[in-house]
N, C-alpha and C positions, 0 to 999 in steps of 0.2 A: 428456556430451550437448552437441548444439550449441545456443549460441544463439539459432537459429531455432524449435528444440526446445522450449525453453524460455520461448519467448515464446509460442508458441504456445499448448502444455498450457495456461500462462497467462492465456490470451485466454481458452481455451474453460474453464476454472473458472471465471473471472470472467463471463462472459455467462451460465454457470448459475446464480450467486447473485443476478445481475441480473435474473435472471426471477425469481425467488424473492422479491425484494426489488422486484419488480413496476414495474419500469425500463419506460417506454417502448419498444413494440418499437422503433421505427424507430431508437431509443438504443443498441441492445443491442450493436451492431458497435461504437461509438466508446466504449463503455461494455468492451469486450472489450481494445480497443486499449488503453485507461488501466489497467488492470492489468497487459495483457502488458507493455507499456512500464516499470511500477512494477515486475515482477519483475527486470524485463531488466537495469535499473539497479544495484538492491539483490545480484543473482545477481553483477555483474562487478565490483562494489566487490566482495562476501564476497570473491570468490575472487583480486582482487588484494593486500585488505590482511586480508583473516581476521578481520576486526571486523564481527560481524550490527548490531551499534550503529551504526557508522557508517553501512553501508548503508541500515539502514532510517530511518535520519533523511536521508538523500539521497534515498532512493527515494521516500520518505512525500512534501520537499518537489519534488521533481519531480513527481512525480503534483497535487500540489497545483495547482502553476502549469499543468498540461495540463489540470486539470478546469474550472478556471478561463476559459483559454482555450477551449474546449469549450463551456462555459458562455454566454461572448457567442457564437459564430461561430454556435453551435446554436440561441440564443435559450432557455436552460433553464436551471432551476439546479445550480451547482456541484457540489451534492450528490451528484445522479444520476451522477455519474463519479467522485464523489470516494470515495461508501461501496461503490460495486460495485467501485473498482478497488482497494480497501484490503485487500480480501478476502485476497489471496495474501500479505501481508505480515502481517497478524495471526497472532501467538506460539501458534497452536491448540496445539504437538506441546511446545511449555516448557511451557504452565498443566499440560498431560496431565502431562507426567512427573514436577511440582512436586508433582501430588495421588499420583502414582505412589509417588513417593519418600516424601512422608508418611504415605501405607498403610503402607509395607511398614516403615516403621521405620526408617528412613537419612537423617536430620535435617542429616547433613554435603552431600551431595547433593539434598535437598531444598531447603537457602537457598542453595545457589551454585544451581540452575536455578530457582528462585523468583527470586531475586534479577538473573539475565541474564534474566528472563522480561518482568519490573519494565522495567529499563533497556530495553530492545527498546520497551514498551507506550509507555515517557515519552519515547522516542524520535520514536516515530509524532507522537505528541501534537506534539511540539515541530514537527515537519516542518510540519505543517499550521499550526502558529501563525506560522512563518516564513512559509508560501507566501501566508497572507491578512491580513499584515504588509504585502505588498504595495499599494501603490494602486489601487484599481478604475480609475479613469484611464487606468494602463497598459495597460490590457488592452483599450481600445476604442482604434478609430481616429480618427485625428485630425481635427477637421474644419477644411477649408482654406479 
């Protein structure tokens, strides 16, 4: 698929969760973008280095810093871009197959996707602790 593909699906998942999660409409587009952008990211690491880890700790802290920035330029809180756009990066299809695997009785398969499901989750976590690490400072303009 192309990239453009991808960001897109992207966008339009995430501007659904966002209405579900009762976003602002006039938010919903810049609320769309902050996900497609967090996929776009996390999609071209996976597939240049093959680590979902590292991706989504890059993806989680970009999205950070664009929800942020969003956050002043819009006059809103960070939040509204930061959980509608997380949407696409949360491990839904690891927890499935962790509980999958511990049905069915395959305990060797069950802690290796439990366990990638874990580092993915403390991943995200971490991405966001890096991006609002940041200074608030940075993110206004300066006054001259």
């Amino acid at each position: 698929m192309s990239y453009v593909l991808q960001f897109f699906i992207a966008a339009i998942a995430t501007v659904t969760f966002a209405i579900l999660f009762a976003a602002p409409k006039k938010e919903l587009v810049f609320c769309g973008v902050s996900g497609g952008l967090a996929w776009l990211v996390y999609f071209i690491l996976y597939r240049q280095s093959g680590n979902v880890v590292l991706g989504s700790l890059v993806a989680t802290f970009v999205l950070t810093i664009l929800s942020r920035i969003l956050a002043v330029a819009r006059c809103n809180p960070a939040t509204i871009y930061l959980v509608s756009g997380i949407f696409p990066l949360v491990p839904g299809a690891g927890i499935y197959y962790t509980a999958y695997y511990l049905i069915s009785g395959m305990p060797a398969k069950c802690s290796a996707k439990g366990l990638e499901t874990f580092e993915i989750a403390l991943a995200i976590v971490f991405g966001i602790i890096f991006g609002f690490s940041i200074p608030e400072a940075l993110f206004h303009k300066r006054k001259q």
